[in-house]
C-alpha positions in Angstrom: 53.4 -9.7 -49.7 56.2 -12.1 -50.8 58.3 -11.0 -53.9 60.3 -12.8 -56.1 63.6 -12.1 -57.1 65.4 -14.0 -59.6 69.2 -13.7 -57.6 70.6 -17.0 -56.5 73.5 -17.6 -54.2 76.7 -18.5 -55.1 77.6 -21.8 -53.9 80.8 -20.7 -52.3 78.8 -17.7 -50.5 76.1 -20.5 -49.7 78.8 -23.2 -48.4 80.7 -20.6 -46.3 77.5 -19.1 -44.6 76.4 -23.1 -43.7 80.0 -23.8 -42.2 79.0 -21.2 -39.3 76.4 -24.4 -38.1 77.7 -26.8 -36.2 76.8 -30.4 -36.9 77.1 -33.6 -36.0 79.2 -36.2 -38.5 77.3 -39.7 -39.4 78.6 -42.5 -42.0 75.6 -43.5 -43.7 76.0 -47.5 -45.0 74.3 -49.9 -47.3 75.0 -53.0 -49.2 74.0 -53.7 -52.5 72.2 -56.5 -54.4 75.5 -58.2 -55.4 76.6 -57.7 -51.7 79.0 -55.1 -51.9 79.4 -52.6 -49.3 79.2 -49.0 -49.6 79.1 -45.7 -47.5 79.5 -42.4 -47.2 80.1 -39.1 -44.6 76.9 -37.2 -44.1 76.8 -33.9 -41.8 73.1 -33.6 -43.5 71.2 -35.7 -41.3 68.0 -34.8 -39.4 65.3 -36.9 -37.7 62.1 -36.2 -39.1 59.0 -37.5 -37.1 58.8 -39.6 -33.4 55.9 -41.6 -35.2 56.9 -43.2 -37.0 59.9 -42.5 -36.4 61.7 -41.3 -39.1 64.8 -39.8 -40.4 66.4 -38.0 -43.3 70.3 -38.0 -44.8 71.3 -36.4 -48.1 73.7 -37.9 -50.9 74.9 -35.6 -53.3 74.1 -37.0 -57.1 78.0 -37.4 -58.4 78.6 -39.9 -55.1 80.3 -43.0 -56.1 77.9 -45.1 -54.1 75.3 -43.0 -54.8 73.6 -45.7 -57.5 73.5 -48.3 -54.6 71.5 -45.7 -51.9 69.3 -44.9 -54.6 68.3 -48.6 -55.4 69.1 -50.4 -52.1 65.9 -51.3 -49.5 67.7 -49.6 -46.4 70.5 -48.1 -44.5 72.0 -47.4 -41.6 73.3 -44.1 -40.2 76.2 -44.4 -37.7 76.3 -40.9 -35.5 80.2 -41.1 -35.2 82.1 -40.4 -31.8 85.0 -38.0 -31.3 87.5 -40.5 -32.0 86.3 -41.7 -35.4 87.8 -38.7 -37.4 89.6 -40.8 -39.1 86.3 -42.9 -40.3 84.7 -40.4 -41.1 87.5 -38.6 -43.4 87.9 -42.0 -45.1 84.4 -42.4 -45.9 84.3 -38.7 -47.1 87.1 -39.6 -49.9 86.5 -41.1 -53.1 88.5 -44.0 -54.5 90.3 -46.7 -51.0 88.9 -49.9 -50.1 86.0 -47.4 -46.8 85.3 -50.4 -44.9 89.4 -51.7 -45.2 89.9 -52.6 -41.5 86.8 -51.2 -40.0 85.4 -54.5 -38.3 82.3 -54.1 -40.5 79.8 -56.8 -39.6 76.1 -57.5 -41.0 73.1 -56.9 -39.0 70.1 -59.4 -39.0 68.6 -57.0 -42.1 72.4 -58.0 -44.4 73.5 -54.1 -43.7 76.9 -53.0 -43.0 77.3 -52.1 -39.3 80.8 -50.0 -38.0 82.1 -50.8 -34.6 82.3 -47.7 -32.4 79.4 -45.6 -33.1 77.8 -43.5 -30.4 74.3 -44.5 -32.1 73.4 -46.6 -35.4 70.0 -46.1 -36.5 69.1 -49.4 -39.4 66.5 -47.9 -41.1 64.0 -49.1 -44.2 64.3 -46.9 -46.9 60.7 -44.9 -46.9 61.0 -42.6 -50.0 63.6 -40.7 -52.1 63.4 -37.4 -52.6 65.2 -35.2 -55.2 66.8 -32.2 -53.9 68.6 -30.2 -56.2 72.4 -31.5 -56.5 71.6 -34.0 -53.7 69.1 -36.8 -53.0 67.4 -36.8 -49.8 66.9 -40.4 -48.0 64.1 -40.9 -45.9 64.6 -44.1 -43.6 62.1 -45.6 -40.9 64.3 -46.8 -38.3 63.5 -50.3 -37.5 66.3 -50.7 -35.1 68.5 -48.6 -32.8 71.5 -48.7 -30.4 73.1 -46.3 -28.3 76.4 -45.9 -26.0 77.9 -43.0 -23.6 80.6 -40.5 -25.2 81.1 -37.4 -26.7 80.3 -37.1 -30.3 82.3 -35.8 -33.1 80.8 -32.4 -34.2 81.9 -30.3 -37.4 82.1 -26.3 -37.5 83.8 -24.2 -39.5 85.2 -26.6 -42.1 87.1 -28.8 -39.1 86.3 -31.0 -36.4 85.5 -30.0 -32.3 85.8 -31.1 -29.6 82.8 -30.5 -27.0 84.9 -31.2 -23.8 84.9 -27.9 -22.0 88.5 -26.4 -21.5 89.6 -26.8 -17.9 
C-alpha cells in the first residue's frame, strides 16, 4: 500500500541529486511567425517512441523564447559535439544576439539549423505538455542527420569529456 506524504523537496536538494546524471547537451531551435530566430540549451531531452518516432525536450516557463516554442509548428534539436561548449553556454544565457556568428541556415521546413551538430532531429511539434515550472515539447521527427564524434556530455554542474585517459 502506497502512502502519501505531504513533504516536497527542496529544489536545491532536488537540483543537486539530478547533477549526479550525466547527460547529453542539445540546442533546441525554432523560428517564429515574424521570422525571428530563437533557441535555447536543453540537457532534458529524451526520445519517446521508434513509431512514430518521437521525441521530448523541456523549456522552463520564464525562458525568453519560451512564447515562440509554445506557439511555433516545430523544432529542431541539435545533440551538440564536444567542441560546441561554447554554443551551448551562449544559448544557455539570457540577453546576446545566440545565433551571432553561428552559420545558422534554414532547412526546407523555414527552421533554424547550427552547423556542427553530431545529430539534428527537425521535428513537427506533436503536443505541449505542462510540467510544473517547465513545458514539455513533444516533436515527431520528420527529418534526421547524423555525423562521427564524441558528444558533449554534462555531470556534475560542468562539462566531460568521454575520451578515455591514456
Amino acid at each position: 500500500m502506497l502512502t502519501e506524504t505531504t513533504e516536497t523537496i527542496s529544489p536545491d536538494l532536488f537540483r543537486a541529486a539530478l547533477s549526479h546524471w550525466a547527460s547529453g547537451v542539445t540546442v533546441v531551435t525554432t523560428r517564429d511567425a515574424a521570422g525571428q530566430n530563437h533557441g535555447f540549451t536543453a540537457s532534458a531531452f529524451s526520445s519517446v517512441s521508434l513509431d512514430p518516432a518521437l521525441v521530448l525536450v523541456c523549456l522552463d516557463n520564464r525562458a525568453n523564447c519560451f512564447d515562440a516554442f509554445d506557439s511555433s509548428e516545430g523544432f529542431v534539436v541539435h545533440l551538440l559535439a564536444r567542441d560546441q561548449q561554447e554554443l551551448a553556454g551562449r544559448f544557455a544565457s539570457k540577453g546576446a544576439d545566440k545565433f551571432a556568428g553561428s552559420g545558422v541556415t534554414l532547412s526546407p521546413a523555414g527552421q533554424p539549423l547550427l552547423p556542427g551538430a553530431l545529430a539534428r532531429l527537425e521535428c513537427r511539434t506533436e503536443r505541449r505538455v505542462p510540467g510544473g515550472d517547465h513545458l514539455i515539447l513533444i516533436g515527431e521527427v520528420h527529418q534526421a542527420s547524423e555525423r562521427e564524434g564524441e558528444p558533449l556530455v554534462y555531470f556534475q554542474r560542468r562539462f566531460h569529456d568521454l575520451t578515455p585517459a591514456g
